[in-house]
C-alpha positions as CSV (number, residue, x, y, z in Angstrom):
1,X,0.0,0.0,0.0
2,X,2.6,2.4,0.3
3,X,4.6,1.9,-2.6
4,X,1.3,2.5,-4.7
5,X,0.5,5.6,-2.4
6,X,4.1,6.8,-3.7
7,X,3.4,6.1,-6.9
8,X,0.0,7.9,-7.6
9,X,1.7,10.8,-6.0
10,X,4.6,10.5,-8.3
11,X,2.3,10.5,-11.0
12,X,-0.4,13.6,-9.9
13,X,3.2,15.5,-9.9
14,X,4.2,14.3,-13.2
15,X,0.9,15.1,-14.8
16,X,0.4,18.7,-13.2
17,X,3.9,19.3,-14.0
18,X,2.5,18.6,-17.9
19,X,-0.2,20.4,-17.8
20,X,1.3,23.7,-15.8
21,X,3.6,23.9,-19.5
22,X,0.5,23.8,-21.4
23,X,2.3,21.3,-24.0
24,X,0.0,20.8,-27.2
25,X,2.2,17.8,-28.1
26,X,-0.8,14.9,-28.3
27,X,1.8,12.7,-26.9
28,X,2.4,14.5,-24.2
29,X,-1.3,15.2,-23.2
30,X,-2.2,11.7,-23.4
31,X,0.8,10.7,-20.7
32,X,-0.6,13.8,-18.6
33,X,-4.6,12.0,-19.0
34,X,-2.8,8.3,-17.7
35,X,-1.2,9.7,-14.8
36,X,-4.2,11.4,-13.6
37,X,-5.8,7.9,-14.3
38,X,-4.1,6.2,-11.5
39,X,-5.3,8.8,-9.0
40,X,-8.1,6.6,-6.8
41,X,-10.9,8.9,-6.2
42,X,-11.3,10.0,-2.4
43,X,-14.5,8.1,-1.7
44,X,-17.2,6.2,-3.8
45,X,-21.0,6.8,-2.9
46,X,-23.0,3.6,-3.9
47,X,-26.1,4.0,-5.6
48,X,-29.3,4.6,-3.6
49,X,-31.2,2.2,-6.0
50,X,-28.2,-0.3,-5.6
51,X,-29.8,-4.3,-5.1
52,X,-27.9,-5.2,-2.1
53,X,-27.6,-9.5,-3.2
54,X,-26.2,-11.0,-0.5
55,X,-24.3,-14.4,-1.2
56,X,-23.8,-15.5,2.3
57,X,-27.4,-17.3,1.9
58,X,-27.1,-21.0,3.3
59,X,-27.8,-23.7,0.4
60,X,-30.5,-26.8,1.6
61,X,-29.6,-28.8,-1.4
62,X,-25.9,-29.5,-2.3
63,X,-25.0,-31.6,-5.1
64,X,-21.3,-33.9,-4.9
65,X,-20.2,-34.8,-7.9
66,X,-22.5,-37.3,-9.6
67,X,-25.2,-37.3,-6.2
68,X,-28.0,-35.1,-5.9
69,X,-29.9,-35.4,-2.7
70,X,-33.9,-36.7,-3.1
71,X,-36.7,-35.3,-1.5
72,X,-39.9,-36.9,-1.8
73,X,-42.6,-34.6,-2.9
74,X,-45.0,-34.4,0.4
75,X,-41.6,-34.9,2.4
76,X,-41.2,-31.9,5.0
77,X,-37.1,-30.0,4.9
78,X,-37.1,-26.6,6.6
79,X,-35.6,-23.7,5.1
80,X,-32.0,-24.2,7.0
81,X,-31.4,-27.7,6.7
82,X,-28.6,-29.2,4.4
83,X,-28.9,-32.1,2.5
84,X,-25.4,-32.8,0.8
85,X,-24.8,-35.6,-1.6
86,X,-26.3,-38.7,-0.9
87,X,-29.2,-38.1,0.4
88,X,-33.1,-39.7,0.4
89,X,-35.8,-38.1,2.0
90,X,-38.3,-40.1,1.5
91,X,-42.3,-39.8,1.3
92,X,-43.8,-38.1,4.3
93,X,-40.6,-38.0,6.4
94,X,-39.6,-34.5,8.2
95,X,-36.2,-33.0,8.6
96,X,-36.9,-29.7,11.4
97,X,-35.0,-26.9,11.3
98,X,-30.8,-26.9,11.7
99,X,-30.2,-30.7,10.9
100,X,-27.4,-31.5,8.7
101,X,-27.1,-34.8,6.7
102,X,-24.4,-35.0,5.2
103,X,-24.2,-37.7,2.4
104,X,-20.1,-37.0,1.2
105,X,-18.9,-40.4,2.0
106,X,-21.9,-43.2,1.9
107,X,-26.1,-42.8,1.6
108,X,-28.0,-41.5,4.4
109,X,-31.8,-43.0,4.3
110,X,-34.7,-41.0,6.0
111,X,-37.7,-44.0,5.6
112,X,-41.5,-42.9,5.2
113,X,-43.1,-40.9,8.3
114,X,-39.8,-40.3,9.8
115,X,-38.8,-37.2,11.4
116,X,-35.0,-35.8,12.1
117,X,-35.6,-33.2,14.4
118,X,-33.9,-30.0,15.5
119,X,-30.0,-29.6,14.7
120,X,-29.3,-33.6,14.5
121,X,-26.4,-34.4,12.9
122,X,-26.3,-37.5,10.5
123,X,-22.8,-38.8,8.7
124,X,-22.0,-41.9,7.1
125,X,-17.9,-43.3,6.7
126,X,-16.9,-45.1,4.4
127,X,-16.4,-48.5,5.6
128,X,-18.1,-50.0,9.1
129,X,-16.1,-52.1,11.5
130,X,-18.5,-54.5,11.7
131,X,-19.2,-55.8,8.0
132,X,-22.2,-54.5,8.4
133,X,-23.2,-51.8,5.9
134,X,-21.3,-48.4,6.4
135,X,-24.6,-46.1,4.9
136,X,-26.8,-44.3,7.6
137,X,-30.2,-45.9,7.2
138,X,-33.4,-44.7,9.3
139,X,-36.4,-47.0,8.6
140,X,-40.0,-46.0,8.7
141,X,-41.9,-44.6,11.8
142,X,-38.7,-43.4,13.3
143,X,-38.3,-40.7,15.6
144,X,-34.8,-39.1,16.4
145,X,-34.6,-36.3,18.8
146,X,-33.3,-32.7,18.6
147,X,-29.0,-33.0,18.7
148,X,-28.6,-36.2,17.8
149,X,-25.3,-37.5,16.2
150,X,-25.8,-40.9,13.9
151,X,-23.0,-42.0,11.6
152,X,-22.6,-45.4,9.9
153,X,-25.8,-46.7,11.8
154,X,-28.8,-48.7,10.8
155,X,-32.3,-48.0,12.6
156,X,-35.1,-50.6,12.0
157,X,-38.9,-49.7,11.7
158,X,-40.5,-48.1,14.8
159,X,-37.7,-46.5,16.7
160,X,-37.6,-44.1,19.3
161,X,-33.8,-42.3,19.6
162,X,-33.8,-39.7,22.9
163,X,-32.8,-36.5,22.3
164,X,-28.5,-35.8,22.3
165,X,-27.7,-39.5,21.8
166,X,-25.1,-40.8,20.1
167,X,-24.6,-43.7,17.7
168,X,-21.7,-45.1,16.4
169,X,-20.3,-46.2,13.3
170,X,-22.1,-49.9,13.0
171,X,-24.7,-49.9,15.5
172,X,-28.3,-51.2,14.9
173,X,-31.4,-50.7,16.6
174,X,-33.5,-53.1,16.0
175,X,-37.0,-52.8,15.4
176,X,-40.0,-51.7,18.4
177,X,-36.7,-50.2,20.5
178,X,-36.4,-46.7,22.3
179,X,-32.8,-45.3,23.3
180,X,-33.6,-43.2,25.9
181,X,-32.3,-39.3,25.9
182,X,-28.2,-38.8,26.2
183,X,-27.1,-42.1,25.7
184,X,-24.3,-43.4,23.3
185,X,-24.6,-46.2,21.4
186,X,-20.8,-47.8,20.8
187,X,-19.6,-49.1,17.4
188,X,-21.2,-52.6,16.6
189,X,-23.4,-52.5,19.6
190,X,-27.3,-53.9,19.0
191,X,-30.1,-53.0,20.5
192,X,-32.7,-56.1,20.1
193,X,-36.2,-55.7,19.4
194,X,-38.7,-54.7,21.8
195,X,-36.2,-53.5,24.6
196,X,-35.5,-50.2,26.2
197,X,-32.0,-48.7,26.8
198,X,-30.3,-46.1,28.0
199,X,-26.9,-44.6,30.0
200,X,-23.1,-44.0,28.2
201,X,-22.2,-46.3,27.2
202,X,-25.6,-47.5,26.4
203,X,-27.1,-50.3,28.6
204,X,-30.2,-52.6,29.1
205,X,-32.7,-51.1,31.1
206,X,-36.3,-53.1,30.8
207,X,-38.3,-54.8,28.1
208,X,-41.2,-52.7,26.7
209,X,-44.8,-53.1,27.5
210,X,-47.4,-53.6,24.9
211,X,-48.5,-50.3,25.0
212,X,-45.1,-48.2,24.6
213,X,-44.5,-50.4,21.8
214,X,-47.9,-49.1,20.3
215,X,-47.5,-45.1,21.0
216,X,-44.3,-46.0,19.3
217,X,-45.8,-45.0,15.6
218,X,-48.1,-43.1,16.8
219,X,-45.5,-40.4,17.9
220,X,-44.4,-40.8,14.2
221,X,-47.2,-39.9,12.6
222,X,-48.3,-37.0,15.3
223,X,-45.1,-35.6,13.8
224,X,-46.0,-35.7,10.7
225,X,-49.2,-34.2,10.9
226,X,-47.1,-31.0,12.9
227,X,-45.1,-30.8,10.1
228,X,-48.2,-30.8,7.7
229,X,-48.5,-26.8,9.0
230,X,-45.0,-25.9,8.6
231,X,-44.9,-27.0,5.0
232,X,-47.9,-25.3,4.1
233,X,-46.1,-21.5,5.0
234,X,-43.2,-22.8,2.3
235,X,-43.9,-22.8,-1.5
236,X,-45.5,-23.8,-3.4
237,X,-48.2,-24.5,-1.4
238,X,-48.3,-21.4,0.9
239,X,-49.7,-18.4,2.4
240,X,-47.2,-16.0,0.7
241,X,-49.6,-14.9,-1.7
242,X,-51.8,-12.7,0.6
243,X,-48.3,-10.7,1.3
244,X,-48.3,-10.3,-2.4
245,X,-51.7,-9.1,-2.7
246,X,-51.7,-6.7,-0.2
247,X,-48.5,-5.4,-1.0
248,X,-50.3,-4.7,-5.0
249,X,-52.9,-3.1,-3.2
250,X,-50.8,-0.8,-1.3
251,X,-49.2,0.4,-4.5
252,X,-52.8,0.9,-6.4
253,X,-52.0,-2.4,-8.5
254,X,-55.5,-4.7,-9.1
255,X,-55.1,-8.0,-8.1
Protein backbone atom coordinates (compact mmCIF):
# COMPACT_ATOMS: atom_id res chain seq x y z
CA UNK A 1 0.00 0.00 0.00
CA UNK A 2 2.65 2.43 0.32
CA UNK A 3 4.56 1.88 -2.59
CA UNK A 4 1.25 2.50 -4.70
CA UNK A 5 0.55 5.58 -2.40
CA UNK A 6 4.10 6.84 -3.67
CA UNK A 7 3.36 6.07 -6.92
CA UNK A 8 0.02 7.88 -7.60
CA UNK A 9 1.66 10.84 -5.96
CA UNK A 10 4.59 10.45 -8.32
CA UNK A 11 2.31 10.49 -11.03
CA UNK A 12 -0.35 13.57 -9.92
CA UNK A 13 3.16 15.54 -9.86
CA UNK A 14 4.18 14.35 -13.21
CA UNK A 15 0.92 15.05 -14.84
CA UNK A 16 0.41 18.71 -13.22
CA UNK A 17 3.93 19.34 -13.98
CA UNK A 18 2.54 18.56 -17.91
CA UNK A 19 -0.23 20.35 -17.81
CA UNK A 20 1.34 23.69 -15.84
CA UNK A 21 3.61 23.86 -19.48
CA UNK A 22 0.53 23.83 -21.42
CA UNK A 23 2.30 21.33 -23.99
CA UNK A 24 -0.03 20.75 -27.20
CA UNK A 25 2.21 17.78 -28.13
CA UNK A 26 -0.77 14.91 -28.28
CA UNK A 27 1.81 12.67 -26.91
CA UNK A 28 2.39 14.51 -24.16
CA UNK A 29 -1.33 15.16 -23.23
CA UNK A 30 -2.21 11.67 -23.38
CA UNK A 31 0.83 10.70 -20.65
CA UNK A 32 -0.60 13.77 -18.63
CA UNK A 33 -4.56 12.02 -19.04
CA UNK A 34 -2.82 8.29 -17.73
CA UNK A 35 -1.20 9.74 -14.78
CA UNK A 36 -4.19 11.44 -13.64
CA UNK A 37 -5.83 7.85 -14.33
CA UNK A 38 -4.08 6.20 -11.49
CA UNK A 39 -5.29 8.78 -8.95
CA UNK A 40 -8.11 6.65 -6.79
CA UNK A 41 -10.89 8.92 -6.20
CA UNK A 42 -11.29 9.98 -2.45
CA UNK A 43 -14.50 8.08 -1.73
CA UNK A 44 -17.16 6.23 -3.76
CA UNK A 45 -20.96 6.84 -2.93
CA UNK A 46 -23.00 3.59 -3.87
CA UNK A 47 -26.11 3.96 -5.58
CA UNK A 48 -29.27 4.58 -3.63
CA UNK A 49 -31.20 2.16 -6.01
CA UNK A 50 -28.20 -0.29 -5.57
CA UNK A 51 -29.77 -4.27 -5.08
CA UNK A 52 -27.94 -5.21 -2.05
CA UNK A 53 -27.64 -9.51 -3.22
CA UNK A 54 -26.19 -10.99 -0.47
CA UNK A 55 -24.32 -14.41 -1.19
CA UNK A 56 -23.80 -15.54 2.27
CA UNK A 57 -27.36 -17.33 1.89
CA UNK A 58 -27.06 -21.02 3.30
CA UNK A 59 -27.78 -23.71 0.42
CA UNK A 60 -30.51 -26.77 1.60
CA UNK A 61 -29.60 -28.80 -1.39
CA UNK A 62 -25.90 -29.54 -2.34
CA UNK A 63 -25.00 -31.56 -5.07
CA UNK A 64 -21.32 -33.87 -4.87
CA UNK A 65 -20.23 -34.79 -7.91
CA UNK A 66 -22.46 -37.28 -9.58
CA UNK A 67 -25.22 -37.33 -6.19
CA UNK A 68 -28.04 -35.06 -5.90
CA UNK A 69 -29.91 -35.45 -2.69
CA UNK A 70 -33.91 -36.66 -3.06
CA UNK A 71 -36.66 -35.32 -1.47
CA UNK A 72 -39.94 -36.90 -1.76
CA UNK A 73 -42.64 -34.57 -2.88
CA UNK A 74 -44.98 -34.39 0.45
CA UNK A 75 -41.65 -34.90 2.42
CA UNK A 76 -41.20 -31.88 4.96
CA UNK A 77 -37.15 -30.01 4.89
CA UNK A 78 -37.07 -26.64 6.62
CA UNK A 79 -35.56 -23.66 5.07
CA UNK A 80 -31.96 -24.20 6.97
CA UNK A 81 -31.38 -27.72 6.68
CA UNK A 82 -28.62 -29.17 4.37
CA UNK A 83 -28.93 -32.09 2.46
CA UNK A 84 -25.37 -32.83 0.75
CA UNK A 85 -24.81 -35.62 -1.56
CA UNK A 86 -26.30 -38.66 -0.92
CA UNK A 87 -29.19 -38.09 0.45
CA UNK A 88 -33.13 -39.69 0.36
CA UNK A 89 -35.84 -38.06 2.05
CA UNK A 90 -38.30 -40.09 1.55
CA UNK A 91 -42.27 -39.79 1.31
CA UNK A 92 -43.79 -38.12 4.26
CA UNK A 93 -40.63 -38.00 6.42
CA UNK A 94 -39.64 -34.53 8.18
CA UNK A 95 -36.16 -32.97 8.55
CA UNK A 96 -36.91 -29.73 11.37
CA UNK A 97 -34.97 -26.90 11.27
CA UNK A 98 -30.83 -26.87 11.69
CA UNK A 99 -30.23 -30.72 10.90
CA UNK A 100 -27.42 -31.54 8.73
CA UNK A 101 -27.10 -34.82 6.68
CA UNK A 102 -24.36 -34.96 5.20
CA UNK A 103 -24.21 -37.65 2.38
CA UNK A 104 -20.12 -36.95 1.24
CA UNK A 105 -18.94 -40.42 1.95
CA UNK A 106 -21.93 -43.17 1.89
CA UNK A 107 -26.05 -42.82 1.56
CA UNK A 108 -27.98 -41.51 4.38
CA UNK A 109 -31.77 -43.04 4.30
CA UNK A 110 -34.71 -41.05 6.00
CA UNK A 111 -37.73 -43.95 5.64
CA UNK A 112 -41.45 -42.89 5.20
CA UNK A 113 -43.13 -40.94 8.32
CA UNK A 114 -39.83 -40.26 9.83
CA UNK A 115 -38.82 -37.24 11.45
CA UNK A 116 -35.00 -35.79 12.14
CA UNK A 117 -35.63 -33.18 14.44
CA UNK A 118 -33.93 -29.99 15.54
CA UNK A 119 -29.97 -29.63 14.74
CA UNK A 120 -29.35 -33.62 14.49
CA UNK A 121 -26.40 -34.44 12.89
CA UNK A 122 -26.31 -37.47 10.47
CA UNK A 123 -22.80 -38.83 8.73
CA UNK A 124 -21.99 -41.86 7.09
CA UNK A 125 -17.94 -43.28 6.71
CA UNK A 126 -16.88 -45.12 4.36
CA UNK A 127 -16.35 -48.47 5.61
CA UNK A 128 -18.08 -50.00 9.14
CA UNK A 129 -16.05 -52.09 11.54
CA UNK A 130 -18.49 -54.48 11.71
CA UNK A 131 -19.17 -55.75 8.01
CA UNK A 132 -22.24 -54.45 8.40
CA UNK A 133 -23.17 -51.77 5.87
CA UNK A 134 -21.33 -48.36 6.40
CA UNK A 135 -24.59 -46.07 4.87
CA UNK A 136 -26.76 -44.31 7.59
CA UNK A 137 -30.19 -45.92 7.16
CA UNK A 138 -33.39 -44.68 9.26
CA UNK A 139 -36.45 -46.97 8.55
CA UNK A 140 -40.03 -45.99 8.68
CA UNK A 141 -41.86 -44.61 11.77
CA UNK A 142 -38.75 -43.45 13.33
CA UNK A 143 -38.34 -40.72 15.58
CA UNK A 144 -34.79 -39.08 16.44
CA UNK A 145 -34.59 -36.27 18.79
CA UNK A 146 -33.27 -32.74 18.63
CA UNK A 147 -28.98 -33.04 18.68
CA UNK A 148 -28.62 -36.19 17.79
CA UNK A 149 -25.32 -37.55 16.24
CA UNK A 150 -25.78 -40.88 13.94
CA UNK A 151 -23.02 -42.03 11.60
CA UNK A 152 -22.65 -45.39 9.92
CA UNK A 153 -25.83 -46.74 11.85
CA UNK A 154 -28.80 -48.69 10.77
CA UNK A 155 -32.33 -48.02 12.65
CA UNK A 156 -35.06 -50.59 11.99
CA UNK A 157 -38.90 -49.72 11.71
CA UNK A 158 -40.53 -48.08 14.76
CA UNK A 159 -37.73 -46.47 16.68
CA UNK A 160 -37.58 -44.07 19.33
CA UNK A 161 -33.81 -42.34 19.63
CA UNK A 162 -33.84 -39.73 22.91
CA UNK A 163 -32.82 -36.48 22.27
CA UNK A 164 -28.53 -35.77 22.31
CA UNK A 165 -27.68 -39.50 21.76
CA UNK A 166 -25.11 -40.85 20.08
CA UNK A 167 -24.57 -43.75 17.66
CA UNK A 168 -21.75 -45.06 16.42
CA UNK A 169 -20.30 -46.23 13.29
CA UNK A 170 -22.06 -49.88 12.96
CA UNK A 171 -24.68 -49.94 15.48
CA UNK A 172 -28.34 -51.18 14.95
CA UNK A 173 -31.35 -50.73 16.64
CA UNK A 174 -33.49 -53.07 16.03
CA UNK A 175 -36.97 -52.83 15.36
CA UNK A 176 -40.04 -51.66 18.40
CA UNK A 177 -36.67 -50.16 20.51
CA UNK A 178 -36.38 -46.72 22.29
CA UNK A 179 -32.78 -45.27 23.33
CA UNK A 180 -33.63 -43.20 25.91
CA UNK A 181 -32.28 -39.34 25.91
CA UNK A 182 -28.19 -38.76 26.23
CA UNK A 183 -27.07 -42.14 25.69
CA UNK A 184 -24.32 -43.44 23.35
CA UNK A 185 -24.63 -46.20 21.39
CA UNK A 186 -20.80 -47.84 20.81
CA UNK A 187 -19.55 -49.06 17.39
CA UNK A 188 -21.23 -52.55 16.58
CA UNK A 189 -23.41 -52.53 19.59
CA UNK A 190 -27.35 -53.90 19.02
CA UNK A 191 -30.06 -53.03 20.49
CA UNK A 192 -32.72 -56.12 20.07
CA UNK A 193 -36.15 -55.68 19.37
CA UNK A 194 -38.65 -54.75 21.82
CA UNK A 195 -36.18 -53.54 24.61
CA UNK A 196 -35.51 -50.22 26.22
CA UNK A 197 -32.01 -48.71 26.81
CA UNK A 198 -30.28 -46.06 28.02
CA UNK A 199 -26.86 -44.61 29.96
CA UNK A 200 -23.06 -43.96 28.21
CA UNK A 201 -22.19 -46.29 27.25
CA UNK A 202 -25.58 -47.46 26.38
CA UNK A 203 -27.05 -50.30 28.55
CA UNK A 204 -30.16 -52.56 29.08
CA UNK A 205 -32.74 -51.09 31.15
CA UNK A 206 -36.32 -53.14 30.75
CA UNK A 207 -38.28 -54.82 28.13
CA UNK A 208 -41.23 -52.66 26.66
CA UNK A 209 -44.77 -53.05 27.50
CA UNK A 210 -47.36 -53.61 24.89
CA UNK A 211 -48.51 -50.33 24.97
CA UNK A 212 -45.06 -48.20 24.60
CA UNK A 213 -44.49 -50.36 21.78
CA UNK A 214 -47.89 -49.09 20.31
CA UNK A 215 -47.51 -45.14 20.98
CA UNK A 216 -44.25 -46.04 19.30
CA UNK A 217 -45.77 -44.99 15.56
CA UNK A 218 -48.14 -43.09 16.76
CA UNK A 219 -45.54 -40.36 17.91
CA UNK A 220 -44.41 -40.75 14.15
CA UNK A 221 -47.16 -39.92 12.65
CA UNK A 222 -48.29 -36.97 15.27
CA UNK A 223 -45.09 -35.64 13.78
CA UNK A 224 -46.00 -35.67 10.65
CA UNK A 225 -49.19 -34.22 10.85
CA UNK A 226 -47.15 -31.01 12.92
CA UNK A 227 -45.14 -30.81 10.10
CA UNK A 228 -48.17 -30.77 7.73
CA UNK A 229 -48.51 -26.84 9.02
CA UNK A 230 -44.99 -25.87 8.60
CA UNK A 231 -44.88 -27.03 5.04
CA UNK A 232 -47.93 -25.31 4.11
CA UNK A 233 -46.07 -21.48 4.98
CA UNK A 234 -43.15 -22.78 2.28
CA UNK A 235 -43.88 -22.78 -1.53
CA UNK A 236 -45.55 -23.78 -3.45
CA UNK A 237 -48.20 -24.47 -1.35
CA UNK A 238 -48.25 -21.35 0.90
CA UNK A 239 -49.73 -18.37 2.41
CA UNK A 240 -47.24 -16.02 0.71
CA UNK A 241 -49.59 -14.89 -1.72
CA UNK A 242 -51.77 -12.69 0.63
CA UNK A 243 -48.34 -10.70 1.34
CA UNK A 244 -48.32 -10.31 -2.45
CA UNK A 245 -51.70 -9.14 -2.69
CA UNK A 246 -51.68 -6.70 -0.23
CA UNK A 247 -48.50 -5.39 -0.99
CA UNK A 248 -50.32 -4.70 -4.97
CA UNK A 249 -52.86 -3.11 -3.20
CA UNK A 250 -50.77 -0.80 -1.28
CA UNK A 251 -49.22 0.37 -4.49
CA UNK A 252 -52.79 0.88 -6.36
CA UNK A 253 -52.00 -2.40 -8.51
CA UNK A 254 -55.52 -4.67 -9.08
CA UNK A 255 -55.07 -7.97 -8.09
Amino acid sequence: MASLARFSRRALRSAHTIANRHVESPQLLHTAERAFATQAPNSITASPDRVKWDYRGQRKIIPLGQWLPKVAVDAYVAPNVVLAGQVTVWDAASVWPGAVLRGDLNKITVGFCSNIQERCVLHAAWSSPTGLPAETSIERYVTVGAYSLLRSCTIEPECIIGQRSILMEGSLVETQSILEAGSVLPPGRRIPSGELWAGNPARFVRSLTHEEIVEIPKLAIAINDLSRDHYSEFLPYSTVYLEVEKFKKSLGISV
